[in-house]
N, C-alpha and C positions, 0 to 999 in steps of 0.2 A: 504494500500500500504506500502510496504517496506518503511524502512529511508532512503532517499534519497541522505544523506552523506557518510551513510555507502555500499551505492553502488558506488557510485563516488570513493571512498577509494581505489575501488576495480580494478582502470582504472589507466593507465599511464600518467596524465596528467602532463603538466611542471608548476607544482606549487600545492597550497593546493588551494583548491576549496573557496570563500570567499563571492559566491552567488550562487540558484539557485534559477529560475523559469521557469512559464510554459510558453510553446510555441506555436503557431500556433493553428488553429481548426481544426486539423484533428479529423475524427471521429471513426479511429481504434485503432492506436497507444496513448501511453500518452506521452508526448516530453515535454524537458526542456531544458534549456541554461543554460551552466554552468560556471560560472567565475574563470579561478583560475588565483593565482599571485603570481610569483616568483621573485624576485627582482627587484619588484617594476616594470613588464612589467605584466600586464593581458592579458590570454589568453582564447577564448571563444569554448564551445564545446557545442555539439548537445549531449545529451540523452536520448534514448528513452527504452519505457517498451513496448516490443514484445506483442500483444495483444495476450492471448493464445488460445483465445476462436477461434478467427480466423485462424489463423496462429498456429497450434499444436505442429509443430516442429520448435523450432524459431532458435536451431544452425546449421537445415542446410537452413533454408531462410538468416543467414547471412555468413554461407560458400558461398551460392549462389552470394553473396553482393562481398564477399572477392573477390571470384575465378573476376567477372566479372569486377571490377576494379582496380583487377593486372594487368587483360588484358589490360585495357585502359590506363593507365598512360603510358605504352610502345605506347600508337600511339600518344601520346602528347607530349606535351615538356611547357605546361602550368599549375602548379600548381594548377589551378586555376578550372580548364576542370573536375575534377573525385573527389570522395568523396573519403576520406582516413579515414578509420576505425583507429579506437586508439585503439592497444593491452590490454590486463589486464596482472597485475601480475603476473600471473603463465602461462603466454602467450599463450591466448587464445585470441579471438576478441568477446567475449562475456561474460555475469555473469549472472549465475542462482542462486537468491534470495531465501530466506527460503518456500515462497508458491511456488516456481516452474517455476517463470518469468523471463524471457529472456529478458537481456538489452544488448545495446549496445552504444557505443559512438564511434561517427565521428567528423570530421573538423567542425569549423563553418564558414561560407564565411560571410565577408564584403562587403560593396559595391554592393549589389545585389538585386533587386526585383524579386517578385514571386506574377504575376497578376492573380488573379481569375478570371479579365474578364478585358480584351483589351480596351484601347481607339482606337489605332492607329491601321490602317490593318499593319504597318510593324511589332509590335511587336505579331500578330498572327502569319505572315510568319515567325518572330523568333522562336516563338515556336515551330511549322513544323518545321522549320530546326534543329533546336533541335533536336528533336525525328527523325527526318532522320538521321541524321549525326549518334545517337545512334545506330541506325540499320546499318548504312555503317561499323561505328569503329569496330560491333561486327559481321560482315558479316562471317569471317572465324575462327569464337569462336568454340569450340567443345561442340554446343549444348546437346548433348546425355550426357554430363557430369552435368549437372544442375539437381538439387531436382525440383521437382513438387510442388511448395509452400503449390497451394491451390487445389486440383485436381478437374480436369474435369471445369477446372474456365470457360473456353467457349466455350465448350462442346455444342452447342446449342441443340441436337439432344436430348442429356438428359435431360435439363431444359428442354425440351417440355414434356420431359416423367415425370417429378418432377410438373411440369401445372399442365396435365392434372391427376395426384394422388390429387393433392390438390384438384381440383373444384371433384373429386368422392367422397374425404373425406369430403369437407364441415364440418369442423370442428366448422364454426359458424356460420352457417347457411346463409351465405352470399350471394353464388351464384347464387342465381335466379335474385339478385338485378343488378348483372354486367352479363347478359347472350350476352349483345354483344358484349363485352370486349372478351369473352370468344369465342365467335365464329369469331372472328377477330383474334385469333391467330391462331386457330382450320383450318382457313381459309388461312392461311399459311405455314401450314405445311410441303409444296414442297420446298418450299425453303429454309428449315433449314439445309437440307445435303449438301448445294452445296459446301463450302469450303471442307470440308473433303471431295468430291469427286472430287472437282480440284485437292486433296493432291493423293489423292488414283491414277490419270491419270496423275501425274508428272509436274504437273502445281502449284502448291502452295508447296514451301518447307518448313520443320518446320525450326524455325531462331529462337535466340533469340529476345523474345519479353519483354515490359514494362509493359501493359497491366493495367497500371492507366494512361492515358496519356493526363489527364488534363491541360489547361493552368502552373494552378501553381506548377506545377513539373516539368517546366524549369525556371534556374535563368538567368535573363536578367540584363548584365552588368546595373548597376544605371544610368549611365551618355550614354554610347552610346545607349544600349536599346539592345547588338545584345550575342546572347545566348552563355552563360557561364559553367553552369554544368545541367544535368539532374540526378534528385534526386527521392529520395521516390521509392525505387527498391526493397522494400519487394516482388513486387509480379512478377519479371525478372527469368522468365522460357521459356521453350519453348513454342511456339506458334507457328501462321499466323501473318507476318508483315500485313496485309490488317487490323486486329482484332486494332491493334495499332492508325492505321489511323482510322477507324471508329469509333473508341470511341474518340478520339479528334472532327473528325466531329458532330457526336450526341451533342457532350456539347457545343461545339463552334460553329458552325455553324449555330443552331436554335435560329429564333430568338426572342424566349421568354426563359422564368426561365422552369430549366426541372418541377416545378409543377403548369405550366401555368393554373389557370381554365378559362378563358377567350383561347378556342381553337382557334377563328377565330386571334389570335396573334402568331401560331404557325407556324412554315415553317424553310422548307429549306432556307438558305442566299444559294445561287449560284455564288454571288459574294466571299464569305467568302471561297466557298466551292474550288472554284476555287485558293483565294490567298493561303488556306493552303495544296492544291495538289500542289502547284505550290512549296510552300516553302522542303517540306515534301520530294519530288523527288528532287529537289537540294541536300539538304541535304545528301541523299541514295549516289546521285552521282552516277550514273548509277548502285547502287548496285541492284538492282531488275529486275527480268526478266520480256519480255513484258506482259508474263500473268499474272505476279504479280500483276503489274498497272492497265490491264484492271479490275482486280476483286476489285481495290481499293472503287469504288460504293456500291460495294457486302458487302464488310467491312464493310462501313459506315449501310445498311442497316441492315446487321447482328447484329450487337452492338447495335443497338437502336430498333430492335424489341425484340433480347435479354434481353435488360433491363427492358423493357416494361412487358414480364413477369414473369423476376424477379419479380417487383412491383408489379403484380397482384397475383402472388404465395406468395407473403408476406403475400398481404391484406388476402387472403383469409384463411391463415394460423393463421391468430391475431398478423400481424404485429411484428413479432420476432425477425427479420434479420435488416432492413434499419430502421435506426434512424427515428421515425417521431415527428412531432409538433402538430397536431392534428388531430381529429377524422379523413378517409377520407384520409390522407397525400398521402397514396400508391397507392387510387384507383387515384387521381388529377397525380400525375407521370404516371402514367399506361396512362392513358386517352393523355398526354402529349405526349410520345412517340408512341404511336398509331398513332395521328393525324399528327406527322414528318414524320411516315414511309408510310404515307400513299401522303405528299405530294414527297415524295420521291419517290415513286412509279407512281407518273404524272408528275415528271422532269427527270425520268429515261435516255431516251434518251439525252439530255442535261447532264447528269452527266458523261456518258458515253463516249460521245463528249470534254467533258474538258479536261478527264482523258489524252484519245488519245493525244491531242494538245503538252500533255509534253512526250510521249516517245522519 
């Protein structure tokens, strides 16, 4: 990796940099905190190294960054609400390093947590509301203006078509061992059009979407608990707001660890499911139309049988793509997300009833 001061050099910050270290466990990006001090007043900043393997074009994922919270600071009037990128030198919002890596640096917020996983149901409704409010602020963004970060990111139509390459190519001989994995998705295959054909009959519009919409990419004020800024926007392109909520519901909702092997611990929360539709529509504030909301279920279903074969198009590829810890890692997620979408698919009615209750 690059020298790390000598990229810092290369940023506006108010003062000389006097620490840096690592930050956070993300598992795409490299992130550091940086301290610098100018008259005897330290000021701290976020830097991170654009992962290149994922993310190929990393100045326009933080054009995408820029453009989207220009937009937002104009619907705030809180400092505090929107990440503000720190210009470079020759005033850009970005520095490409001698190997070809893409950094940037942003504010760093005080006072703030960032929960991996909830005690209290109010700070899950925070989080909804969070990522709603996101989706309300950027309701009338000129989406067609955004880079494509990652393409085809939830395409589902074509990860079935990227599945079903992998279990032909059997590249390590795996698949006779997971054949009912394989025909559980194989078994699904109707319902992987149906968002892009709500889009296609005027029912789902493209929006900006977040599309990592985990707990800890919103910051929750320290002290009151109620949501502050929404962060980690590498991958803020266009999308399905439904895609948004469903990946929040997949990870939060169920209630085991996504690589449960103990299945009979997995399930839909319906209680859960209900406090973050409940937060998630506040937040929107009427921004979504009624068929938005109905397909909200759809979303959730979508993103976690999505994931599901992500993980088994890894396993079966030798594990290339998702970080794992040991042998098995992807087929135990695989199996994981199966068994959600399958109680999800015997609470259907019930999810679909919640939804209703908040238009």
């Amino acid at each position: 990796m690059a020298d790390i001061n000598k990229i810092v050099a290369n940023f506006c910050t108010e003062g000389t940099a006097t620490s840096i270290s690592p930050c956070g466990n993300g598992l795409v990006n490299h992130t550091f905190v940086v301290n610098a001090k100018k008259d005897g007043k330290v000021t701290r900043y976020l830097l991170q190294a654009i992962n290149k393997n994922v993310f190929p074009n990393g100045p326009e994922l933080v054009e995408n960054i820029y453009k989207i919270t220009t937009f937002l600071k104009n619907k705030t009037d809180d400092p505090r609400a929107v990440i503000t990128l720190i210009p470079t030198k020759d005033g850009k919002y970005y520095h490409i390093d001698g190997e070809g890596v893409c950094w940037r640096m942003s504010d760093f917020l005080d006072d703030v947590v960032c929960l991996e996983r909830f005690e209290h149901l109010e700070e899950f409704e925070q989080c909804a509301f969070g990522f709603g409010n996101f989706q309300r602020q950027l309701s009338d963004f000129p989406v067609d203006t955004l880079f494509e970060t990652i393409e085809n990111f939830h395409n589902t139509p074509l990860r079935f078509e990227t599945f079903l390459k992998a279990v032909k190519d059997d590249v390590l001989g795996r698949a006779a061992d997971v054949r009912n994995e394989i025909d559980f998705f194989i078994s699904e295959k109707a319902f992987y059009p149906v968002l892009f054909d709500a889009n296609k009959a005027g029912k789902l519009p493209i929006r900006v979407t977040h599309n990592d919409t985990k707990t800890n990419n919103v910051m929750l004020d320290a002290k009151t608990k109620k949501a502050v800024r929404v962060i980690d926007l590498d991958t803020v392109m266009p999308g399905f707001s439904v895609n948004d909520f469903g990946d929040a519901i997949r990870f939060g909702a169920n209630t085991a660890a996504e690589d449960e092997r103990d299945l009979s611990k997995v399930s839909l929360d319906l209680k859960l499911f209900e406090v973050y539709t409940k937060g998630f529509l506040k937040g929107c504030a009427g921004g979504l139309t009624v068929d938005e909301i109905m397909l909200l279920p759809e979303g959730a279903k979508m993103m976690t049988i999505e994931c599901g074969m992500r993980f088994l198009t890894d396993y079966l590829q030798g594990d290339v793509y998702f970080k794992t810890t040991y042998p098995g890692h992807n087929l135990d997620r695989t199996r994981t997300q199966i068994e959600l979408v399958r109680d999800m698919n015997r609470k259907w009615p019930v999810m679909k009833d919640i939804v209703k209750k908040y238009i």
